[in-house]
C-alpha positions in Angstrom: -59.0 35.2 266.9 -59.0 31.4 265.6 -56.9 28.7 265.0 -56.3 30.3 261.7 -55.0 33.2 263.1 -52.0 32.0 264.8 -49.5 31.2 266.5 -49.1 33.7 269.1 -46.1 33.9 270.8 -46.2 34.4 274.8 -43.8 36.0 276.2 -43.2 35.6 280.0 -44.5 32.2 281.2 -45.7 33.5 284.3 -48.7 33.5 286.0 -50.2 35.9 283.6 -48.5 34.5 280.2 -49.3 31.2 280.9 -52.9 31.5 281.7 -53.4 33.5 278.5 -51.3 30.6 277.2 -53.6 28.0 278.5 -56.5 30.0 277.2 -55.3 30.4 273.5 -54.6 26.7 273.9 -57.8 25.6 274.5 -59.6 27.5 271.4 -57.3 25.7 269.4 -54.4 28.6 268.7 -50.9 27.5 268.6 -48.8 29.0 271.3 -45.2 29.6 271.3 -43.1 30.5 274.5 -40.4 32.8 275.1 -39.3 33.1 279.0 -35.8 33.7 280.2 -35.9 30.7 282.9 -36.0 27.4 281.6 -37.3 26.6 284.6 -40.9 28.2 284.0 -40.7 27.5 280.2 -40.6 23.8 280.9 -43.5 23.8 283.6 -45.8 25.9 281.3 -44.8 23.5 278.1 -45.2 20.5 280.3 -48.8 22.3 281.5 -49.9 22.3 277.6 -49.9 26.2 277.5 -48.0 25.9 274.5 -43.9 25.0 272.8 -40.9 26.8 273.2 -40.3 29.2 270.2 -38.0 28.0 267.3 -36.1 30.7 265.3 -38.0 29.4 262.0 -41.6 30.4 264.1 -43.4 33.7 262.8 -45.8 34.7 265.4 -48.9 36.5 264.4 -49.5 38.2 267.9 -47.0 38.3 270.4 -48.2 39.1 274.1 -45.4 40.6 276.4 -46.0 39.4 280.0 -42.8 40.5 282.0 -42.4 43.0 285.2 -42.6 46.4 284.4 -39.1 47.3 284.6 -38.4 45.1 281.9 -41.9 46.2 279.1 -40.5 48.5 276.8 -37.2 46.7 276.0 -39.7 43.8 275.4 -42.2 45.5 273.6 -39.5 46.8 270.9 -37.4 43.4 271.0 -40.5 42.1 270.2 -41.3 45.0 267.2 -37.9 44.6 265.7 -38.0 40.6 266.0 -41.2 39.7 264.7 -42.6 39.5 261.0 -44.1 42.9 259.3 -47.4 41.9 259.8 -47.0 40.5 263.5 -49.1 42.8 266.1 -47.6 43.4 269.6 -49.6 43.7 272.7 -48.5 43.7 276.2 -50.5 43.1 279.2 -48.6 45.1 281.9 -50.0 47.2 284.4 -48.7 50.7 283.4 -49.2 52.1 280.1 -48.1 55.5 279.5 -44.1 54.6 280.4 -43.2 51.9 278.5 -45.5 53.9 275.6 -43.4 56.9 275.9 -40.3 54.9 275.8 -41.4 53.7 272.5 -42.6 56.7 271.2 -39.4 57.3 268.4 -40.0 53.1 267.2 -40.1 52.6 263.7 -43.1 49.9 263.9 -45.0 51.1 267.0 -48.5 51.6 264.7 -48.1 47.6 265.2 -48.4 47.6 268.9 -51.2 48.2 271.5 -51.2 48.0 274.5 -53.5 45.7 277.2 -53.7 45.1 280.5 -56.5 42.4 282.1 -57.4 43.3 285.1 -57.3 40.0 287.4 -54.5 38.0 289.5 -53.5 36.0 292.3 -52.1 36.1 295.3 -49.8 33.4 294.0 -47.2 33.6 291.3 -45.7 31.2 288.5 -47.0 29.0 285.9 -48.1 26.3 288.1 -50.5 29.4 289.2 -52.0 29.7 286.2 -55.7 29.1 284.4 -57.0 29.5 281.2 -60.0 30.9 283.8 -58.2 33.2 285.0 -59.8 36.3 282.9 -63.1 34.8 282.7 -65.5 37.9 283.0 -63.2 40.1 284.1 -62.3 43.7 282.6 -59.3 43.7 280.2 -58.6 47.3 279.3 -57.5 47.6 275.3 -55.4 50.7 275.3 -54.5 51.6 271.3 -51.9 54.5 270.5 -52.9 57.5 268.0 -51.1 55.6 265.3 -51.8 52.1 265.9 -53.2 50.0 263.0 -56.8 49.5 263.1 -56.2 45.4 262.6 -53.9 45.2 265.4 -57.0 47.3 267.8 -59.2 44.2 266.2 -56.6 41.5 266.7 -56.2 42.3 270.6 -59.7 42.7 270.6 -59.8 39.4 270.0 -57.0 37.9 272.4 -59.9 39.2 275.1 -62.7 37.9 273.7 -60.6 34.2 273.4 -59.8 34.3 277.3 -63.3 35.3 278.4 -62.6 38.6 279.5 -64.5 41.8 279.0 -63.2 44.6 277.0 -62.7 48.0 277.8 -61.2 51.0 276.1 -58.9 53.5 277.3 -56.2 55.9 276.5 -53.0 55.0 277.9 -53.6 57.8 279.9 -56.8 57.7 281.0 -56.2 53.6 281.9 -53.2 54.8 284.2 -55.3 57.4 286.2 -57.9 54.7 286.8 -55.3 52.0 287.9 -54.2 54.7 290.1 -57.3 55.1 291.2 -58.7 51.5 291.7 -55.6 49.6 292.6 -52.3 51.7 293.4 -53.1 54.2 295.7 -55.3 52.0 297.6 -52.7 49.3 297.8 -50.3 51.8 299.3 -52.7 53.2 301.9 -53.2 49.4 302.9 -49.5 49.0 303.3 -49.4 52.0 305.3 -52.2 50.6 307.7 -50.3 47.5 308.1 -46.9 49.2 308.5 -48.6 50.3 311.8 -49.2 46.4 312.7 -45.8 45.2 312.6 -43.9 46.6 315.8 -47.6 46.1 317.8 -48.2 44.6 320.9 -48.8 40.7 320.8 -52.0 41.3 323.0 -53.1 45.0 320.9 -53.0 42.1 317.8 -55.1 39.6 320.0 -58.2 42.4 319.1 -57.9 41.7 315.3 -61.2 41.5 313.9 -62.3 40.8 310.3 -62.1 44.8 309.4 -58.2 44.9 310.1 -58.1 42.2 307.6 -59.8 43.5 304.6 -58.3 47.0 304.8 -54.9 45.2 304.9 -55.3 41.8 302.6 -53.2 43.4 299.3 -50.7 44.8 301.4 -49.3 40.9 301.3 -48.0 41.6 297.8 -44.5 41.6 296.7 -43.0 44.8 297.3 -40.3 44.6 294.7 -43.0 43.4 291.8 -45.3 46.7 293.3 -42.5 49.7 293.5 -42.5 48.7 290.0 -45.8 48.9 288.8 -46.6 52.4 290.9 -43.3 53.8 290.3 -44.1 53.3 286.5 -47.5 55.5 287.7 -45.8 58.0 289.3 -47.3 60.7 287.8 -50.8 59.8 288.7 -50.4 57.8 291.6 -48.3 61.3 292.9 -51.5 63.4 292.1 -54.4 61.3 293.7 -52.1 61.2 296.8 -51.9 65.0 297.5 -55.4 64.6 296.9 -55.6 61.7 300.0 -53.1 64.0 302.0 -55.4 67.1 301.6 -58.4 64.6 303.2 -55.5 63.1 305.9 -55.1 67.1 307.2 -58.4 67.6 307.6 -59.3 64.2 309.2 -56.5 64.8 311.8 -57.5 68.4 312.1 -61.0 66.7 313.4 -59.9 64.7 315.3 -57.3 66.5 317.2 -60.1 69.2 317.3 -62.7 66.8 318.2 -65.1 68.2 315.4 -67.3 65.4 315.1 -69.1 67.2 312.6 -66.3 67.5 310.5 -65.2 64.2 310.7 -69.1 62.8 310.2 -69.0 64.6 307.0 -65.5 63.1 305.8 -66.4 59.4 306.8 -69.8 60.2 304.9 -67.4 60.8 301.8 -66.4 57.3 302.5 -69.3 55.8 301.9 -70.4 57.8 299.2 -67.2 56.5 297.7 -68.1 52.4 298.6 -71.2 52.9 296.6 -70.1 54.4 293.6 -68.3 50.8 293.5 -70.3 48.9 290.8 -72.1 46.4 291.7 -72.6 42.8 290.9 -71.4 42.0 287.0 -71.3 45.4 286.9 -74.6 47.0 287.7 -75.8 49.3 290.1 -75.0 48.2 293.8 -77.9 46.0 295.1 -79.3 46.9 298.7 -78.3 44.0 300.5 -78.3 42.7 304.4 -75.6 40.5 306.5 -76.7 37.5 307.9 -74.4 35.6 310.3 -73.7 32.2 310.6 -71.4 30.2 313.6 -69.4 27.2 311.3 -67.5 25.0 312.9 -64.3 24.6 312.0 -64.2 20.9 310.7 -63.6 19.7 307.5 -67.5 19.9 305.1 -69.1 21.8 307.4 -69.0 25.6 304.8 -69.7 22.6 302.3 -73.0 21.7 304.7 -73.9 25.2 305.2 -73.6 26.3 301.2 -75.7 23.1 300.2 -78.6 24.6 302.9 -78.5 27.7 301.7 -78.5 26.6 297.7 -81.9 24.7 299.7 -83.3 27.8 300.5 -83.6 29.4 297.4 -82.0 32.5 298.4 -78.5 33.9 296.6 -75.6 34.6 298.2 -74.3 37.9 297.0 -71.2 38.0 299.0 -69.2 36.2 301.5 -66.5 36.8 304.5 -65.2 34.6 306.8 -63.8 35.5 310.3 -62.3 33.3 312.9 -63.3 33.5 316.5 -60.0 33.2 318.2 -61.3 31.8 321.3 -63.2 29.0 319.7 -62.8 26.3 317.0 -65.4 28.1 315.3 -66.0 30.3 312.4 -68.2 33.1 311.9 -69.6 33.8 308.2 -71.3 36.6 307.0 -73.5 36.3 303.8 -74.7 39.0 302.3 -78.0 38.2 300.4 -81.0 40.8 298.6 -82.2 43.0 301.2 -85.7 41.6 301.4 -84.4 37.5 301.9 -82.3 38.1 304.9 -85.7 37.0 307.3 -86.4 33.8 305.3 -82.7 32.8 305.1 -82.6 33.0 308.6 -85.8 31.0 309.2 -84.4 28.1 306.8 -80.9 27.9 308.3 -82.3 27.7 311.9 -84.8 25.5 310.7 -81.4 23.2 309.8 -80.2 23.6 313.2 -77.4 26.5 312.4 -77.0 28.9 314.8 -77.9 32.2 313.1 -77.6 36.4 313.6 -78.5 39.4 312.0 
């Protein structure tokens, strides 16, 4: 997609709509809004992600970013709206529903459906980037009757905001959403659910691990009931599959099989490494090293700059927080074999260092 090739019309000038907004922007597409607060149509204009559409405008692509409740009456507002030749994508999270509610349209061969898979914990268009795909998987879901040219002309929305495509069915996308993001993001509110009528010193012994099993369970619970209720079907079946695992773990527990339950936490981390790895390649062997930070302002700055010194890359990163201390505790995970000579090179720089 080019300058040539547009306008495309955004519309939902949310976080989402308005980064792709930004991004179409800055490859020199004209963008036209559509948003029903003027509110967020006025912060993304007055963020250059584009103008508010005029009745006169005649989009060439329009992207539908709304909630999921709201996709299909969207989608074929945006069908019936739109010029003959004027493709349709959408970039929600489900794709089967608002598909099926489409299924009788008279133009659906013009429409395909999308979905980039990256975020933020924070909302809006004062959220947004024209970064905010950079690299990151953008599934390109086409129909059994959508037009070849509107496949290409998604194709290319991706390729303008950096992002990496990858095909699906509708179906087979929604199984492995369900997989990846909805059913773990209820099992992390269910771990959290189990947090909130705690003791105040039973949450004094909240470590790092509590944390990363619970981080998504932050999100907005109205905005999530509709994006897995839109999944039931799949969501549903991976469940029985988690409830099937959740009988036999209690049943080991209870029983104190600790065979049994060796051999269903091995599952576990047979499942953490069929994660891919780094830019998507096979998962790299790699080995923690620990670092004490203080917590004053430049010091993760300090401790970066020294290892960027080293010559050793950081492959990952956590930070914990020692409650008793103004300190911090950073783990950075680096290649297997340069854990020893990061070590020596940080302590050799006065940081105070374990493995």
């Amino acid at each position: 997609m080019n300058a040539e090739l547009g306008p495309v019309e955004v519309v939902g000038a949310g976080l989402i709509g308005t980064s792709i907004a930004l991004a179409c922007r800055r490859a020199g597409i004209d963008v036209l809004l559509t948003d029903t607060s003027p509110e967020h149509l006025r912060t993304a204009s007055g963020l250059g992600a584009g103008r508010a559409k005029q009745p006169e405008d005649v989009p060439a692509l329009v992207v539908v970013a709304v909630p999921p409740d709201h996709l299909a009456t969207a989608i074929a507002a945006a069908l019936d709206g739109a010029g003959d030749d004027t493709i349709v994508t959408d970039v929600g999270s489900v794709k089967s529903a608002p598909l099926d509610a489409l299924a009788a349209h008279p133009h659906l061969a013009r429409y395909v459906g999308s979905h980039p898979m990256a975020g933020s914990e924070r909302s809006g268009p004062l959220a947004a980037s024209a970064d905010l795909f950079t690299g990151r998987p953008w599934a390109i879901t086409p129909h059994a009757s959508s037009r070849q040219a509107a496949v290409r002309a998604v194709a290319s929305l991706v390729e303008v905001c950096g992002a990496v495509p990858v095909r699906l069915t509708p179906e087979e996308h929604d199984l492995a959403v369900a997989r990846t993001s909805h059913v773990p993001h209820l099992m992390s509110a269910l771990v959290a659910g189990t947090l909130a009528g705690a003791a105040p010193d039973h949450l004094a012994l909240t470590g790092q691990g509590v944390r990363d099993v619970t981080r998504v369970a932050g999100g907005d619970p109205t905005l999530y009931s509709q994006i897995i209720g839109g999944n039931s079907a799949a969501v549903a079946g991976l469940l029985r599959e988690v409830r099937d695992r959740l009988d036999l773990v209690l049943e080991a527990v209870t029983d104190g099989d600790r065979v049994g339950l060796e051999s269903l936490l091995a599952h576990g981390v047979a499942g953490t490494r069929a994660i891919p790895g780094k830019h998507g390649g096979p998962v790299q062997a790699v080995a923690a090293v620990h670092v004490a930070v203080p917590d004053h302002p430049g010091e993760l700055a300090r401790l970066f700059a020294d290892v960027g010194a080293s010559g050793v890359n950081i492959e990952d990163v956590r930070i914990d927080h020692d409650p008793g201390r103004p300190v911090g505790l950073v783990e950075l995970d680096v290649a297997e074999g340069r854990a020893v000579e990061l070590v020596a090179a940080l302590e050799s720089k006065g940081w105070v260092t374990h493995r």
